[in-house]
C-alpha positions as CSV (number, residue, x, y, z in Angstrom):
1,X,0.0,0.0,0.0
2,X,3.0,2.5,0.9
3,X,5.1,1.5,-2.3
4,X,1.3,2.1,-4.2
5,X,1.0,5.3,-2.6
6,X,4.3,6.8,-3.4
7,X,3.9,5.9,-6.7
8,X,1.0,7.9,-6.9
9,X,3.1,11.4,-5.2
10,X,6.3,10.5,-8.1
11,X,3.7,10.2,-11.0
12,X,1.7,13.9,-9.5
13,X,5.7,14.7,-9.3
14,X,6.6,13.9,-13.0
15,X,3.0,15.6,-14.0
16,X,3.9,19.2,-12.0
17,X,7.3,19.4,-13.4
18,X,6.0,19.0,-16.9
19,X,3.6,21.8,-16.5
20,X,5.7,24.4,-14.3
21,X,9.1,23.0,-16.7
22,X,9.5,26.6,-19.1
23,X,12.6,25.8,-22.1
24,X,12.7,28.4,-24.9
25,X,11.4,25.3,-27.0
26,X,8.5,24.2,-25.0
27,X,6.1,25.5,-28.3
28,X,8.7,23.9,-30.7
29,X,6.6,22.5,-33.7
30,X,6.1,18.6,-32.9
31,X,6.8,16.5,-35.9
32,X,4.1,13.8,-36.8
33,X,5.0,10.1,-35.2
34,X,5.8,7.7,-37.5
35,X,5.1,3.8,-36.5
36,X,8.0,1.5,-36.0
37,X,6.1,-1.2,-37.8
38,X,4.0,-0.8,-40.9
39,X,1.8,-3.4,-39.7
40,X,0.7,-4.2,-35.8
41,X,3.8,-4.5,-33.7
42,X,4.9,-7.4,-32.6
43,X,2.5,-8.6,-29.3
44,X,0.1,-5.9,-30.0
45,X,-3.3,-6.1,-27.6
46,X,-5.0,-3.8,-30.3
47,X,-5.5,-1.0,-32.4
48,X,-5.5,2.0,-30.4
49,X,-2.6,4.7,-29.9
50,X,-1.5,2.8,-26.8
51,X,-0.6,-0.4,-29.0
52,X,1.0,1.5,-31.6
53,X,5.0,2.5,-30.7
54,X,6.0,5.4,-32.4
55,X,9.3,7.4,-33.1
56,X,8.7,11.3,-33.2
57,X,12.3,12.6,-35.4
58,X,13.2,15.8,-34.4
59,X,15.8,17.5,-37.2
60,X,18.2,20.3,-36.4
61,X,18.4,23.0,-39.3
62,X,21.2,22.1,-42.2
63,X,23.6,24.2,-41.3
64,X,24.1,23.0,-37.1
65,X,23.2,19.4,-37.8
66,X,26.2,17.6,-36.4
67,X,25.2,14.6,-37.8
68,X,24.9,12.4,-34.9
69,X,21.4,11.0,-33.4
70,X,19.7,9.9,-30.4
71,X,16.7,7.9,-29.3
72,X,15.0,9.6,-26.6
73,X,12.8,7.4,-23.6
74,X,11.3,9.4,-21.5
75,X,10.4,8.6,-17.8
76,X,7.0,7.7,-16.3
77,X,7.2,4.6,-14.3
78,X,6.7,2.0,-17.1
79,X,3.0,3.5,-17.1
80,X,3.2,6.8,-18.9
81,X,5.9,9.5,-20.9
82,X,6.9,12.6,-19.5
83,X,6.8,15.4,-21.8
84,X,9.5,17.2,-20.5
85,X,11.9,14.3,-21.0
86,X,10.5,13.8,-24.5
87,X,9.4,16.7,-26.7
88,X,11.5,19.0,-23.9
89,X,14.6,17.4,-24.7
90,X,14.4,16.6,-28.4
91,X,14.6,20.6,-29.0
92,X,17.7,20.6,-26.6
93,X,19.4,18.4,-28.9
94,X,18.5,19.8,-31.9
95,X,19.8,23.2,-30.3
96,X,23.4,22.0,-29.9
97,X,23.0,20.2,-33.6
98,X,21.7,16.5,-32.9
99,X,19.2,14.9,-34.7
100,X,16.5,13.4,-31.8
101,X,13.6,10.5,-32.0
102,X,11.2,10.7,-29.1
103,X,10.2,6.6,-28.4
104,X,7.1,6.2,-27.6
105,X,6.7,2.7,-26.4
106,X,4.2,0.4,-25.3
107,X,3.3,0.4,-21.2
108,X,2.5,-1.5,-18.2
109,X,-0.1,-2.5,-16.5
110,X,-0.9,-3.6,-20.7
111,X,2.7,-4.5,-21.7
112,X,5.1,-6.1,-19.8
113,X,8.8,-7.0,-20.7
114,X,10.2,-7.8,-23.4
115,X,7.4,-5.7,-25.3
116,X,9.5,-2.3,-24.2
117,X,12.7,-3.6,-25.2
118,X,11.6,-5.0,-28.8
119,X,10.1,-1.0,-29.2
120,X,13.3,0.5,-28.1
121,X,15.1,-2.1,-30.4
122,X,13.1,-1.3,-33.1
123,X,13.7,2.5,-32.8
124,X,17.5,2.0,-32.7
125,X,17.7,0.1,-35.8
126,X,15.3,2.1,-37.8
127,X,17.4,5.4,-37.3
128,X,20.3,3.1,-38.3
129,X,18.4,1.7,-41.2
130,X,17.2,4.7,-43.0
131,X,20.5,6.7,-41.3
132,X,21.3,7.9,-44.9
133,X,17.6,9.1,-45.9
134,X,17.9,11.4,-42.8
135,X,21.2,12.8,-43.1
136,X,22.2,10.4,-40.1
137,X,25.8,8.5,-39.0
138,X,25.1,5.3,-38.7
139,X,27.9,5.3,-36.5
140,X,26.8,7.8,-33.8
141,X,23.4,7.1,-32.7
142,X,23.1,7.6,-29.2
143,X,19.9,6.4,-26.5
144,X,19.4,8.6,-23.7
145,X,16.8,7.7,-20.9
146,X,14.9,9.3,-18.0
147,X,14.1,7.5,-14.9
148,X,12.4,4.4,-16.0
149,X,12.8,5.3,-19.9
150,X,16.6,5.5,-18.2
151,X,16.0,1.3,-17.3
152,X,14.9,1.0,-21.5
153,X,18.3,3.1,-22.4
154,X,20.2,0.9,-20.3
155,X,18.6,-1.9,-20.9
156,X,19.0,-1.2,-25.0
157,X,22.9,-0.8,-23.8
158,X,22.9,-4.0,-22.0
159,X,21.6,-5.9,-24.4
160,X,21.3,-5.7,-28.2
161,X,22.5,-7.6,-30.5
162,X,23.9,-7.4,-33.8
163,X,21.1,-8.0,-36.1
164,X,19.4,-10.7,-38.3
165,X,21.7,-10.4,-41.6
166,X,19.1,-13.3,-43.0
167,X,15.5,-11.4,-42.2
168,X,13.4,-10.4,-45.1
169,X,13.1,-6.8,-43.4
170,X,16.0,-4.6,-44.1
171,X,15.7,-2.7,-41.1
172,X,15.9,-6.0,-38.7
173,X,19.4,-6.9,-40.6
174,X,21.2,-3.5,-39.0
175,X,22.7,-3.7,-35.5
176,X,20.5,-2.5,-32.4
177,X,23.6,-1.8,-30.1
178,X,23.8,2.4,-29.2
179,X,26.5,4.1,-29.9
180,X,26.7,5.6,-26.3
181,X,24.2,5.8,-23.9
182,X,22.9,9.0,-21.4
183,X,21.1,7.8,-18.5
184,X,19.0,10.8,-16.3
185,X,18.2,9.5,-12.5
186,X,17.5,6.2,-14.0
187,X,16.3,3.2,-12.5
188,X,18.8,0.1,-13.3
189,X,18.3,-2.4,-11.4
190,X,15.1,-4.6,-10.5
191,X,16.4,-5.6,-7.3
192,X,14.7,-5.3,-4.0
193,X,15.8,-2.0,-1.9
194,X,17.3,-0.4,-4.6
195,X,14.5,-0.6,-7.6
196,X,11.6,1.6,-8.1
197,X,9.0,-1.2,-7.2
198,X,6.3,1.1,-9.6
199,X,8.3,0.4,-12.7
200,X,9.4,-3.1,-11.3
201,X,5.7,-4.3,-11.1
202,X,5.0,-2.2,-14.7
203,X,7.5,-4.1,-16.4
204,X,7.7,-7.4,-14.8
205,X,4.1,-7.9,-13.4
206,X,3.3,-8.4,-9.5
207,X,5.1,-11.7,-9.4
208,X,8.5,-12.0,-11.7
209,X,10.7,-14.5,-11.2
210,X,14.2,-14.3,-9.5
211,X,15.5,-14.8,-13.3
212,X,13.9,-12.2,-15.3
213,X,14.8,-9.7,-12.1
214,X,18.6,-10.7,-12.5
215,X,17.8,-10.2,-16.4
216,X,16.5,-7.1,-16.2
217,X,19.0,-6.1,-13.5
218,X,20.9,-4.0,-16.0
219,X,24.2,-3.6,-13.5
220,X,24.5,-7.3,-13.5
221,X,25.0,-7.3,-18.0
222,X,27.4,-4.8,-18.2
223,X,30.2,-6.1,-20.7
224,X,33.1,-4.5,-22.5
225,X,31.1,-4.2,-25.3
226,X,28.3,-1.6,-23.4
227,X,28.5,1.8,-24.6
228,X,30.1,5.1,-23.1
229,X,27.9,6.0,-21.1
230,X,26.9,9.4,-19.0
231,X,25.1,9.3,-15.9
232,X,23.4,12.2,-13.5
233,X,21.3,11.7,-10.7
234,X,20.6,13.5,-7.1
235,X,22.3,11.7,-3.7
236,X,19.0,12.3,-2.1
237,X,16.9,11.7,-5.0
238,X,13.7,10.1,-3.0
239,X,11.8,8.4,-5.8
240,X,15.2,6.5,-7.6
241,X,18.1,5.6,-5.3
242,X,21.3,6.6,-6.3
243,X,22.3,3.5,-5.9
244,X,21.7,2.9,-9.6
245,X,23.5,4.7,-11.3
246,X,26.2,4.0,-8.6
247,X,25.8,0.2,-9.5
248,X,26.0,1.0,-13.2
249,X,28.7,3.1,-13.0
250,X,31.0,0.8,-10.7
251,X,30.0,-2.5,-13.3
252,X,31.5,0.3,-15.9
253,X,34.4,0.5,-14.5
254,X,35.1,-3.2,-13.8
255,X,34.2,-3.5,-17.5
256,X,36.6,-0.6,-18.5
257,X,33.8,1.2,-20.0
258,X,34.2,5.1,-20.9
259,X,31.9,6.6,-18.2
260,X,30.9,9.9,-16.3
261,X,29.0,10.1,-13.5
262,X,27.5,13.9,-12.0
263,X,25.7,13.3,-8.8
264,X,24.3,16.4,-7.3
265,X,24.2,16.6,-3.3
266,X,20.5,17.7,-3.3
267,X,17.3,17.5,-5.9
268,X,13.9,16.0,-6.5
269,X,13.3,13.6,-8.9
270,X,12.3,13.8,-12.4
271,X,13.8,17.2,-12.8
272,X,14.2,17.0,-16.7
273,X,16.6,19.6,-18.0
274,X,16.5,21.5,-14.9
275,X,16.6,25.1,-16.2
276,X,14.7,26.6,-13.0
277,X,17.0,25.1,-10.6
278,X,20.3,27.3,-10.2
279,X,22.2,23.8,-9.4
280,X,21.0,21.2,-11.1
281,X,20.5,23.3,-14.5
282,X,24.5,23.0,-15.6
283,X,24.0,19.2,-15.6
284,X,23.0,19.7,-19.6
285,X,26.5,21.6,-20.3
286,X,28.1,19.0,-18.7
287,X,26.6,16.3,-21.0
288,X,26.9,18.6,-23.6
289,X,31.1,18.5,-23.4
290,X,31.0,15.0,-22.5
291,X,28.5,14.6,-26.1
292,X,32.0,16.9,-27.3
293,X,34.4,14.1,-26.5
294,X,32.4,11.5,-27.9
295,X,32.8,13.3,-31.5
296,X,28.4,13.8,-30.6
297,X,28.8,17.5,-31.4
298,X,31.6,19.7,-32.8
């Protein structure tokens, strides 16, 4: 009843900071979403919007376009998407010359894993397909996650693969695995104590077993092969321990994975870009120069 209950104040969270969040792109013209599948998705319950995943691709202008993309997963507990860490962010990376595609995947109660990871999969390999239609390096396309869209980046980090050179559909022959990965207060781990149990039970359902929790673990499948990856979250975030992107980051490091990790002393949870906090707001420059080292942006 508790967990219940504080899932109910981190949702009314996520739902304030998306109205009182104010970015000089909030009335950014939204592009039209374009399905991942021409037909139903695989596992689709129906026919509505909620069992259709989408990708909305957001272009930068000709002359900043660095090139480089990322799939965007917005946060929301496994049952909903933040529009602050969707549309909000897409604009931000089109500002400093990236091209962006807001996911829009399937949810839980409706959907439970692997439904989210074959969307996310999907997404990654149809920017990598069709990279050269959209002006697009198939070699630098990036996932970036928020909160629980932060467990689909790193679970999309943790565990692609390299494609199906033999399938009839050209955009299931092109590699899934991101290029580098940006993971915002994210929940990583499905463990007891340290996961968010709202997105545990979204995901896995009331009752998973020990082995799909160690699966979906995403600390416990870090290999050399995971992407760079960049990490912020709050030390007294109260919704999403620290302690996952603490576990992610350490099982980088064993791996000798390229990683940096900002944690702020103090913040709230599901902050977004954080441009009316004086502290928390220099976390996007920060990503920004790390994006700089990673040949992201010029």
């Amino acid at each position: 009843m508790i967990a219940r209950l504080l899932d109910r104040v981190y949702l009314a969270t996520v739902v304030l900071s998306a109205v009182v969040l104010h970015t000089a792109g909030a009335q950014a013209a939204r592009p039209t979403p374009m399905r991942l599948w021409t037909g139903a998705a695989p596992g689709a319950l129906g026919q509505d919007s909620v069992d259709i995943p989408t990708i909305s691709l957001y272009r930068p202008s000709g002359s900043t376009a660095t090139g480089a993309a990322i799939v965007v997963c917005p946060g929301g507990s496994y049952t909903m998407l933040a529009d602050h860490e969707g549309h909000t962010i897409a604009v931000w990376l089109n500002s400093i010359g990236i091209t962006a595609a807001v996911l829009k995947y399937r949810l839980g109660p409706r959907y439970h894993h692997p439904v989210e990871l074959q969307d996310v999969t999907r997404a990654m390999r149809t920017l990598r397909a069709r990279a050269a239609e959209w002006g697009i390096d198939p070699r630098r396309i990036g996932i970036m996650g928020f909160s629980a869209g932060g467990h689909l980046a790193s679970t999309i980090a943790t565990h692609f693969d390299a494609g199906d050179p033999g399938s009839a559909d050209p955009i299931e022959r092109v590699s899934s695995r991101p290029d580098l990965a940006v993971l915002a207060y994210p929940v990583i781990s499905m463990t007891d104590g340290i996961t968010h149990q709202g997105s545990r039970r979204n995901l896995l359902g009331d009752n998973p077993t020990q082995a799909l929790v160690a699966e979906l673990s995403n600390e416990k499948r870090v290999t050399a092969k995971t992407p760079p990856t960049f990490l912020f979250h709050t030390a007294n975030d109260p919704v999403v321990p620290v302690e996952n992107s603490l576990l992610f980051a350490s099982a980088l490091r064993a791996a000798k994975v390229p990683f940096e990790l900002h944690v702020f002393e103090q913040g709230p949870h599901g902050v977004g870009l954080a441009q009316d906090d004086p502290v928390l707001s220099v976390w996007p420059s920060l990503l920004q120069h790390w994006l700089r080292v990673q040949g992201f942006v010029p």
